[in-house]
ROZA-83284 format. One line per field, with one value per residue (C-alpha): y, x, z; residue number from 1. Coordinates in Angstrom, 2 decimals, decimal comma, padded with zeros to 5 digits, m for minus. Example, Ala and Ser with C-alpha at 12.3 -4.5 7.8 and 13.67 -1.06 7.14 Angstrom:
# residues 2
north m004,50 | m001,06
east 012,30 | 013,67
up 007,80 | 007,14
seq 1 | 2
This chain:
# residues 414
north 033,11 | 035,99 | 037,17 | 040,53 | 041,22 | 040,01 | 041,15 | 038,22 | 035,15 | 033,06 | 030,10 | 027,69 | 024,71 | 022,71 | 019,95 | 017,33 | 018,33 | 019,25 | 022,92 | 025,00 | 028,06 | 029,96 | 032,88 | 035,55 | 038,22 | 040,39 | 039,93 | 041,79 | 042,75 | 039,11 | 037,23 | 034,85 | 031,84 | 029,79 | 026,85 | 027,46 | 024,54 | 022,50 | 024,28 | 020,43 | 021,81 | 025,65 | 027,38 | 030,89 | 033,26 | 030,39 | 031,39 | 034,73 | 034,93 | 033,47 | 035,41 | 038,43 | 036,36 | 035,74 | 039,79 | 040,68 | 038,47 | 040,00 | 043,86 | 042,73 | 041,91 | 038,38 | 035,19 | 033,17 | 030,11 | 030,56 | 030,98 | 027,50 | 025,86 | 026,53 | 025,35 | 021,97 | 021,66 | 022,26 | 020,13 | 017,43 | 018,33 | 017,77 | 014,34 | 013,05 | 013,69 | 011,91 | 009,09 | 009,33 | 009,43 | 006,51 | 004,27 | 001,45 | 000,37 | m003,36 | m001,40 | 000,64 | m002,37 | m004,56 | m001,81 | m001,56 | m005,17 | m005,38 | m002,76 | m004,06 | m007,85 | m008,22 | m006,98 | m009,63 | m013,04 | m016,02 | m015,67 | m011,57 | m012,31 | m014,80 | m012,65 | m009,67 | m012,44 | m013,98 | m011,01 | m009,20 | m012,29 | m012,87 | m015,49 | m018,90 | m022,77 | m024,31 | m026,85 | m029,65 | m028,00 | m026,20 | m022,69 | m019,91 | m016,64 | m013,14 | m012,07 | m008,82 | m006,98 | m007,69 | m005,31 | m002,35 | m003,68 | m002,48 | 000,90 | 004,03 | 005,00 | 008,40 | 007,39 | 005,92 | 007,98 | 007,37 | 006,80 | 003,99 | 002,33 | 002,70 | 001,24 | m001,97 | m001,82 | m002,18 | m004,97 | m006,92 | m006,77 | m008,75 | m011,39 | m012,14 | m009,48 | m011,19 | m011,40 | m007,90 | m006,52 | m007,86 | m006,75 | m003,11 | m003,26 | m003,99 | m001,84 | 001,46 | 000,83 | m000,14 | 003,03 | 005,13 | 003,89 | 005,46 | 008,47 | 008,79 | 008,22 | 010,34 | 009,29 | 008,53 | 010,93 | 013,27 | 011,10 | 010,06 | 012,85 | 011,81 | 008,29 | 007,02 | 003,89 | 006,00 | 006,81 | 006,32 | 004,97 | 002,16 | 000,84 | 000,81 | m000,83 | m003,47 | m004,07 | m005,29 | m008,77 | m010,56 | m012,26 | m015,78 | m018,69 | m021,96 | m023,79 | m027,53 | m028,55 | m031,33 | m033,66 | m033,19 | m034,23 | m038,32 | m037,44 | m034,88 | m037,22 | m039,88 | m037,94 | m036,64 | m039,77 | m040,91 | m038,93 | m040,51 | m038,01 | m038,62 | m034,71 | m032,93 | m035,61 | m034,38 | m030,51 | m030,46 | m032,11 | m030,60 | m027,04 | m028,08 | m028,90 | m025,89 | m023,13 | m021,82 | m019,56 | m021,95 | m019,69 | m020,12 | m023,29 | m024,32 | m022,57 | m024,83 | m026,02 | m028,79 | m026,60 | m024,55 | m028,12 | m028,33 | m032,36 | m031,76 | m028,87 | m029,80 | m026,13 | m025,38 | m022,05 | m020,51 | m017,31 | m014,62 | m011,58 | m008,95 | m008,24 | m006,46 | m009,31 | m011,49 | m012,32 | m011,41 | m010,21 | m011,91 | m015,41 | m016,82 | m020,08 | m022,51 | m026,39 | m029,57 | m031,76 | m035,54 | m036,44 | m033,43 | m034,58 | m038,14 | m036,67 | m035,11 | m037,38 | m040,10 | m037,74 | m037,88 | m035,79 | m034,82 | m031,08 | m028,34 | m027,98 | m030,37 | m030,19 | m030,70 | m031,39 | m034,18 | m032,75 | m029,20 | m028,14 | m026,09 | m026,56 | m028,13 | m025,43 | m024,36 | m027,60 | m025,36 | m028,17 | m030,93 | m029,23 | m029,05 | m032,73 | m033,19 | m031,07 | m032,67 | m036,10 | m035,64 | m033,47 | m030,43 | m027,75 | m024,55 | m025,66 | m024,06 | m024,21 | m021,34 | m022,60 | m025,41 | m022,03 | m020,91 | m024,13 | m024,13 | m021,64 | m022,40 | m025,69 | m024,49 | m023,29 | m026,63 | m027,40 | m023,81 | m023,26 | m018,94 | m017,20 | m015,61 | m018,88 | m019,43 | m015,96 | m016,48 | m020,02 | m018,63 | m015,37 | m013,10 | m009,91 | m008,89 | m007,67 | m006,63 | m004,37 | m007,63 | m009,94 | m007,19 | m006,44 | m008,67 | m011,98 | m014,24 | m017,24 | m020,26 | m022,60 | m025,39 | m023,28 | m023,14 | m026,73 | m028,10 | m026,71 | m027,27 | m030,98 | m031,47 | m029,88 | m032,17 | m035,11 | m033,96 | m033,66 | m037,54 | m038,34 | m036,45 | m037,95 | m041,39 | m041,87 | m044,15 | m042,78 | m043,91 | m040,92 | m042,68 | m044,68 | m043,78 | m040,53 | m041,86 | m044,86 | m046,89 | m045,13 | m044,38 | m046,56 | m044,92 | m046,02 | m046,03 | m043,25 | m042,02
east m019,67 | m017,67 | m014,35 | m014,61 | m011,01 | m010,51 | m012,73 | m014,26 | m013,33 | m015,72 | m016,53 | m019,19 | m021,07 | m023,99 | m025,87 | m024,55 | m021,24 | m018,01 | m017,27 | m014,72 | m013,28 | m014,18 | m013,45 | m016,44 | m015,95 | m016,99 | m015,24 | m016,31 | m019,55 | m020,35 | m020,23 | m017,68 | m017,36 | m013,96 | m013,70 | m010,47 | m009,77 | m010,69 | m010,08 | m008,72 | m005,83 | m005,72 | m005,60 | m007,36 | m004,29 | m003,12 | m007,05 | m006,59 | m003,35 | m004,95 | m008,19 | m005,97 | m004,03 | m007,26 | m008,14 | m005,14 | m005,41 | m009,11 | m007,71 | m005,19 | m008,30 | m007,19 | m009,65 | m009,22 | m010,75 | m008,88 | m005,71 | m006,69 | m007,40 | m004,09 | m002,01 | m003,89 | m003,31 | 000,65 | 000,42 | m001,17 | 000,80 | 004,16 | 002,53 | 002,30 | 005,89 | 006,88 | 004,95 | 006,03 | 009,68 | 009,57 | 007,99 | 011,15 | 011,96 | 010,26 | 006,95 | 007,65 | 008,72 | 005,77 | 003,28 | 005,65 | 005,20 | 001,37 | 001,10 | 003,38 | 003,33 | 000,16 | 002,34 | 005,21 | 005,79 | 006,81 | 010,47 | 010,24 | 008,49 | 010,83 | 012,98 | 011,71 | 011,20 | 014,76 | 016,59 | 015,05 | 014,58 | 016,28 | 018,88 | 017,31 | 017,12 | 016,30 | 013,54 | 016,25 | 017,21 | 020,89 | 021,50 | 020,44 | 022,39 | 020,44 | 019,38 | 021,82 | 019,05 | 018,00 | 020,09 | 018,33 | 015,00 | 014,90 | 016,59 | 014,08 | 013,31 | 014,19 | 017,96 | 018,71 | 021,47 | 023,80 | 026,90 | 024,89 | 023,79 | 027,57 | 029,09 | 026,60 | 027,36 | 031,27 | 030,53 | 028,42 | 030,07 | 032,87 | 031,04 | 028,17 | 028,82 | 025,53 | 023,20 | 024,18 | 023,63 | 020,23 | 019,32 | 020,58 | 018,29 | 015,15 | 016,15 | 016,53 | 013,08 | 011,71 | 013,13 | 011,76 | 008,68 | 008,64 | 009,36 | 006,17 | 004,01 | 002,12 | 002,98 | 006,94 | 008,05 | 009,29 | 011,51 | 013,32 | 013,13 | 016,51 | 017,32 | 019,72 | 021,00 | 020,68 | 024,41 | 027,80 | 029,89 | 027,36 | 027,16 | 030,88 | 031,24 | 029,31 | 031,06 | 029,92 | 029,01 | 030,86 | 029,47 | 028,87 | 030,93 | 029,79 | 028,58 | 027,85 | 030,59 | 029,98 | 032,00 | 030,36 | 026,99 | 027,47 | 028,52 | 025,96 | 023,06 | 024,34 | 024,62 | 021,08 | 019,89 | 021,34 | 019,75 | 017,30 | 014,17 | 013,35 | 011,83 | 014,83 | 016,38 | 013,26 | 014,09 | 017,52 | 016,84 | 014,34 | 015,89 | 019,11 | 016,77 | 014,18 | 016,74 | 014,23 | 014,98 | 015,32 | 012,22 | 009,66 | 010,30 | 009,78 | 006,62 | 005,32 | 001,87 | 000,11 | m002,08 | 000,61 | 000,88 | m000,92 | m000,61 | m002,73 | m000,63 | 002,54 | 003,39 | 004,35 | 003,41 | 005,86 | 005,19 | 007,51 | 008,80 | 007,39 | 007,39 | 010,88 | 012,28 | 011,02 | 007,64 | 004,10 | 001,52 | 003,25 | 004,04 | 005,42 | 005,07 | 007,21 | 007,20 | 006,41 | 009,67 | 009,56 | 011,87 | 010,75 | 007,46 | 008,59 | 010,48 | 007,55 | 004,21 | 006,57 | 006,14 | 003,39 | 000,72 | 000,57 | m000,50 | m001,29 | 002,60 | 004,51 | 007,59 | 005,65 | 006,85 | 005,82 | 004,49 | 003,65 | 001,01 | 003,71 | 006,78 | 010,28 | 012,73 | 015,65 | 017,80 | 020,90 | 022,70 | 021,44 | 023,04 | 026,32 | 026,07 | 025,66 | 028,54 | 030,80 | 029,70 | 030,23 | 033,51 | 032,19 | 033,29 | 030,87 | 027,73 | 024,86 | 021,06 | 021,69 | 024,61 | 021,66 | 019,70 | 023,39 | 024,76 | 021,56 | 022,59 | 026,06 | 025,44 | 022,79 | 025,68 | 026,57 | 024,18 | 023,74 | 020,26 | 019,28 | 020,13 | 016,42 | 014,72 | 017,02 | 016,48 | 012,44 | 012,93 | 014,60 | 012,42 | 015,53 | 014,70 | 015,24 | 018,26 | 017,97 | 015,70 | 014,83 | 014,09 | 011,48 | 010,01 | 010,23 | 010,22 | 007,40 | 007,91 | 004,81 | 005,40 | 005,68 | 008,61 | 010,26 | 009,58 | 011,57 | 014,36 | 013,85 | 013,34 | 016,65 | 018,39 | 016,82 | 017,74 | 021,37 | 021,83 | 020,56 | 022,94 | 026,05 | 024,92 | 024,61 | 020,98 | 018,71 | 015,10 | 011,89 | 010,10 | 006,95 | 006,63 | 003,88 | 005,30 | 005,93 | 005,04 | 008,98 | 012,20 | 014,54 | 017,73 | 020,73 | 023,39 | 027,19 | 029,03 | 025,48
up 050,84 | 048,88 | 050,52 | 051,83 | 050,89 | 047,88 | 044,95 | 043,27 | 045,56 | 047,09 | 048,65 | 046,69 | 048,72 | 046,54 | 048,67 | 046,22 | 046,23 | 048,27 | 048,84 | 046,40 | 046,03 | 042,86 | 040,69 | 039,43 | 037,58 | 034,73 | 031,24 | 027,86 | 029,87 | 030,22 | 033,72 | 034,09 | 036,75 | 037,24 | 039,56 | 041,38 | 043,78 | 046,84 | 050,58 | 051,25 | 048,56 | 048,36 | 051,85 | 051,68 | 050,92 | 048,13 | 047,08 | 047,35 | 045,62 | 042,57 | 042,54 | 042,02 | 039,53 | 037,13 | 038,09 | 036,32 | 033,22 | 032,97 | 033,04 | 030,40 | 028,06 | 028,60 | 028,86 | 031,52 | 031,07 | 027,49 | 029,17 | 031,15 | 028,26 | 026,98 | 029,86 | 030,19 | 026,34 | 026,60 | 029,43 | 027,67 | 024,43 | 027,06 | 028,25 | 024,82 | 024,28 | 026,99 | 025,92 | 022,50 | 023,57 | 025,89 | 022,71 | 022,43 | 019,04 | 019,79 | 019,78 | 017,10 | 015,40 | 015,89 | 014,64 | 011,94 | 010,79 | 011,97 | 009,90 | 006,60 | 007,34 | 004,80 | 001,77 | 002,36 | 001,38 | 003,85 | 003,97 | 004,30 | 007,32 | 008,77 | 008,52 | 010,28 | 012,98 | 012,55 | 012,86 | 015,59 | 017,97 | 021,66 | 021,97 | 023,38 | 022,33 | 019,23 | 018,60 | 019,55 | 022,72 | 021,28 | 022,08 | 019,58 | 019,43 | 019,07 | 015,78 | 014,99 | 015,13 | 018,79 | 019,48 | 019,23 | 020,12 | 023,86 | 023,60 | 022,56 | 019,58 | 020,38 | 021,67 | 017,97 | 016,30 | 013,64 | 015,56 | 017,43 | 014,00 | 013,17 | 016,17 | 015,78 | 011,77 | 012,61 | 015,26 | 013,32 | 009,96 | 011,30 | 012,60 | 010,49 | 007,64 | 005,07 | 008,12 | 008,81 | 005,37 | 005,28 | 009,04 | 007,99 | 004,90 | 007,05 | 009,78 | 007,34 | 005,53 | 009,11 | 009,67 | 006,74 | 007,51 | 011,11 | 009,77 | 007,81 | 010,85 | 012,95 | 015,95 | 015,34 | 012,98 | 015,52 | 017,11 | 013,44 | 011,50 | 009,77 | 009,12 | 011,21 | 009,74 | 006,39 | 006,52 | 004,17 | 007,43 | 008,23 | 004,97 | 004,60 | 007,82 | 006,51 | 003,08 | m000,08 | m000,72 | m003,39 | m006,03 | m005,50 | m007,63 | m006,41 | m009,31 | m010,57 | m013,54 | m015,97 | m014,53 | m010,89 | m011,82 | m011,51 | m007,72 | m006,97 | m008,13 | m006,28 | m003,42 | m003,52 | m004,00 | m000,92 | 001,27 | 004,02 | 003,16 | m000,28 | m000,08 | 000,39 | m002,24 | m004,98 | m004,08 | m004,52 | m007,73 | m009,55 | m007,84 | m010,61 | m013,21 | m013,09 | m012,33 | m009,22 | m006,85 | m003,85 | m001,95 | m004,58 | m005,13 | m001,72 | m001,61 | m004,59 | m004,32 | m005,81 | m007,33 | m009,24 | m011,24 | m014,49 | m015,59 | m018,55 | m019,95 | m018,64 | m016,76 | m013,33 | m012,08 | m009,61 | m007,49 | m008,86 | m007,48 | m009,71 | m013,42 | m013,17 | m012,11 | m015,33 | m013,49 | m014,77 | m012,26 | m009,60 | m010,93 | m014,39 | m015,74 | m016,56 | m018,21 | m016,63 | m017,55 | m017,49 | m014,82 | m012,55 | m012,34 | m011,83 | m008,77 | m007,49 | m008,21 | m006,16 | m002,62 | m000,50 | m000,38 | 003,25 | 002,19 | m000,14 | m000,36 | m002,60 | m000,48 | 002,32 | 006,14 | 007,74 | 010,78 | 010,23 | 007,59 | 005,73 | 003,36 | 004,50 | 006,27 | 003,39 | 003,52 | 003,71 | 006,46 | 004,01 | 001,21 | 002,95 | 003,66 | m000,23 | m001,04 | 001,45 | m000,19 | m003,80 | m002,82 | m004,23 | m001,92 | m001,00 | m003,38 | m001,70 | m002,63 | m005,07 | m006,40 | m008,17 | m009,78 | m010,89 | m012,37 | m014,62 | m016,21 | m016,69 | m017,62 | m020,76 | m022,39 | m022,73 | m025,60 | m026,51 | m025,20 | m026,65 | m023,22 | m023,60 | m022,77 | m019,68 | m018,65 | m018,81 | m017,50 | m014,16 | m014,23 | m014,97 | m016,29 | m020,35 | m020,83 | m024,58 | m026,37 | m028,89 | m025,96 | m024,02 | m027,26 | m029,84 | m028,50 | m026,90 | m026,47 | m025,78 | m023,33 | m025,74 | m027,42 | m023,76 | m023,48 | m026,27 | m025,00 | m021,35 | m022,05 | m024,11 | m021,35 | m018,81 | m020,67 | m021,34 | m017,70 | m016,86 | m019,47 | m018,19 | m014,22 | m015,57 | m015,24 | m016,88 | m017,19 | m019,16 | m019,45 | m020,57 | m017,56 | m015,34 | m013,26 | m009,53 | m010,36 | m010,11 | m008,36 | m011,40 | m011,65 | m011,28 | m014,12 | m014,17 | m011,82 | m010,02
seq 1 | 2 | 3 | 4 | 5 | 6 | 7 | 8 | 9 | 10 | 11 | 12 | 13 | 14 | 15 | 16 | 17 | 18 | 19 | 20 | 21 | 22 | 23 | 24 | 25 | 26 | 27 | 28 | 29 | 30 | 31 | 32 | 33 | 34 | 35 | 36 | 37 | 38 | 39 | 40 | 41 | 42 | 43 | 44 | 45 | 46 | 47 | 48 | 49 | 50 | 51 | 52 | 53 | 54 | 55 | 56 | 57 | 58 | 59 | 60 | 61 | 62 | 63 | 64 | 65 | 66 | 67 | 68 | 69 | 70 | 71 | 72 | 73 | 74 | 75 | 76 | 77 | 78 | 79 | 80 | 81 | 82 | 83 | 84 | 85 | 86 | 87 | 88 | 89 | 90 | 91 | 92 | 93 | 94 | 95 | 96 | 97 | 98 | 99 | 100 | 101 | 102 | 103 | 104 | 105 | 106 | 107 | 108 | 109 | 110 | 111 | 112 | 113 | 114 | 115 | 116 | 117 | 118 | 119 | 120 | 121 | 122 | 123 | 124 | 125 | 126 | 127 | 128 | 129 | 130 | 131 | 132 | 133 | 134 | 135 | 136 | 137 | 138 | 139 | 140 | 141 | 142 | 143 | 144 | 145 | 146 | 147 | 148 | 149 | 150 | 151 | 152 | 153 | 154 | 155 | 156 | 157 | 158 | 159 | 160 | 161 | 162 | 163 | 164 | 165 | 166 | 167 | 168 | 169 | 170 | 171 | 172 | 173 | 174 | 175 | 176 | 177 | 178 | 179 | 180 | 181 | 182 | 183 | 184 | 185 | 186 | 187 | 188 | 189 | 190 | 191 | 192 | 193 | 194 | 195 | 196 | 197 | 198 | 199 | 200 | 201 | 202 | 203 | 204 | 205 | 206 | 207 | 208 | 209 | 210 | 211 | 212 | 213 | 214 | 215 | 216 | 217 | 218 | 219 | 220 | 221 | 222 | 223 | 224 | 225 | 226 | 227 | 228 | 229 | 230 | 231 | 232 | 233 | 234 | 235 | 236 | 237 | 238 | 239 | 240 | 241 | 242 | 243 | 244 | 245 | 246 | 247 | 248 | 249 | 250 | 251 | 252 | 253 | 254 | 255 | 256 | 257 | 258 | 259 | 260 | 261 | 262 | 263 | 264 | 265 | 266 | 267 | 268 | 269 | 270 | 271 | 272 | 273 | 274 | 275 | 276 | 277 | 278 | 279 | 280 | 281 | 282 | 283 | 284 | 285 | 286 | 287 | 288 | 289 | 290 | 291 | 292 | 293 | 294 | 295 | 296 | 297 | 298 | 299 | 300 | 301 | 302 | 303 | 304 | 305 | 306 | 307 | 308 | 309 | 310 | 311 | 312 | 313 | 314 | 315 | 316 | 317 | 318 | 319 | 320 | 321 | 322 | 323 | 324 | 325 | 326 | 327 | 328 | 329 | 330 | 331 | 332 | 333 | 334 | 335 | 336 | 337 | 338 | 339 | 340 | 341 | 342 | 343 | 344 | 345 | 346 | 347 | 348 | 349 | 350 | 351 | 352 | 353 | 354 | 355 | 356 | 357 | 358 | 359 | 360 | 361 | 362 | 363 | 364 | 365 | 366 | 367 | 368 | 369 | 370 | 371 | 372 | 373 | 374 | 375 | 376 | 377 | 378 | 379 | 380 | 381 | 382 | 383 | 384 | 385 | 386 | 387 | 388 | 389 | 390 | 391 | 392 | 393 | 394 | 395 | 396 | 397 | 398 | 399 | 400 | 401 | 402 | 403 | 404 | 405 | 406 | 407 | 408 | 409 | 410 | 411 | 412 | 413 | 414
């Protein structure tokens, strides 16, 4: 039924379907059709009213139905950002490491996790505090600005300022990383934690000193090799006499273990860091492998825990225990990696064969380019510096007996 008043407007009714006002017309010499509404929604002069509307656009030279098109696409266009803008930085930050987590190693992912988690209870029932960056996690994305990343840089750089360096780290490339992406980049087109006030806030760590001297090695041994898990006793152990970073020597596998060739391959960083394609190899010693053919074999991992299939957590409590034990104040499970190299200079061991040892980068034009060095070459020194330190500690060890095979007997002062 057409409207006798209004040019165009009529009234459509199909025997399928519910009756609707619509829209016919002529545009560019073509017939044109537009479904305008429902009478249950549009009473006839709201009908009428936009009939004359689409009339208009028409005598304009405008399309319609393009004109439609439009709106519903701004509209959608203005739903998306809405959506977009409500996206909290825990969402953004799960896709961030769903989408990352595959180019990390263990302890960059625990991390991540560590960080960013709610407070709650430990495995033993205590009480855990937040991670710093837990923080953030339920505010939007779009509601991060620098002055907030400042604020939490001041607060937490009194508290915790090393946790809060490394949170601030992750949470700038988390970050950058948002602002490459499609669906974030609007909402962090400029860094926020990417400024000169939030770094400051957070200071600048100071170079560690805690370091094994001579003299301390009787008590350190002793203390080691009083401790209840004979694990954590081997790590701390071999960690002084390999010079590893505490990480990748946790993550040591039975398999990295060559008996035949007498090498242990560790998982390095990357080649700028010393390492070669990801891992660099280093010897076997005598009383290392004692230490570690006497632990059991519960799993692929040599420092293995004894009820989950994966390595020992960092013994950093342990360590303390250790320290306060052999009266050595503030050695940490670093402080081992750093007292081998302090204590090398003791017998005057070239610095380029501690440096490749530990998987420290060249420093000199001769040692990138002019020296390489076999294992066996590495080995002859690494094994006169393991012996030298069972000397200094007081420790009387075969190393022809069968490796494992008989605890070693601790001499005078151990």
């Amino acid at each position: 039924m057409w409207d006798a008043a209004t040019l165009g407007l009529g009234l459509r009714a199909t025997p399928t379907g519910k009756p609707a006002y619509v829209f016919q017309s002529v545009y560019q010499g073509k017939t044109l059709r537009i479904t305008i509404g429902s009478p249950e929604a549009w009473s006839i002069s709201d009908a009428q009213a936009k009939a004359r509307e689409l009339q208009r656009l028409i005598d304009e030279g405008i399309d319609p139905r393009e004109k439609k098109r439009q709106t519903l696409a701004k509209a959608e266009a203005a739903k998306a950002k809405q959506a977009a803008e409500a996206v909290t930085v825990a969402e953004a930050w799960q896709a961030y490491i769903a989408a990352r987590s595959t180019k990390w190693g263990a302890y960059h992912k625990r991390d991540h996790a560590r960080l960013a988690r709610a407070a709650g209870t430990t495995k033993t029932g205590r009480p855990s505090t937040a991670g710093p960056l837990h923080f953030f996690m339920d505010k939007r994305l779009a509601d991060l600005t620098p002055r907030l990343v400042e604020e939490w840089a001041e607060r937490e750089g009194q508290k915790r300022p090393t946790t809060a360096r490394l949170s601030w780290r992750l949470f700038k490339a988390f970050l950058s990383w948002c602002s490459n992406q499609d669906e974030y980049k609007a909402l962090t087109p400029d860094n926020p934690a990417s400024t000169k006030t939030a770094r400051e806030s957070l200071g600048t760590p100071k170079a560690k000193q805690d370091v094994l001297r001579k003299g301390q090695l009787p008590a350190f041994f002793a203390a080691t090799q009083g401790l209840s898990s004979p694990t954590i006793s081997a790590y701390m152990q071999t960690l002084l006499l390999t010079g590893a970073r505490p990480g990748e020597w946790l993550a040591l596998k039975w398999g990295d273990i060559n008996e035949r060739w007498k090498s242990i391959t560790l998982r390095d960083k990357d080649e700028s860091k010393g390492g070669k394609d990801g891992t660099r190899e280093i010897p076997l010693t005598p009383y290392v492998w004692h230490l570690m053919a006497s632990l059991p074999r519960r799993s692929e991992w040599v420092f293995s825990s004894p009820t989950l299939n994966q390595p020992i957590n960092p013994p950093r409590h342990r360590m303390m225990d250790v320290a306060r034990v052999a009266g050595i104040d503030g050695l940490s499970l670093h402080g081992l990696r750093r007292s081998f190299g302090s204590l090398s200079e003791w017998l005057e061991i070239p610095a380029g064969v501690i440096a490749q040892i530990q998987g420290h980068k060249p420093s000199a034009t001769a040692e990138k380019h002019y020296r390489v060095r076999e294992l066996d070459l590495l080995a002859l020194h690494h094994e006169r510096f393991e012996a030298w330190i069972l000397e200094q500690a007081g420790i009387s060890f075969d190393r022809n007996q069968q490796p494992g095979g008989l605890r070693v007997v601790a001499g005078k002062g151990a």
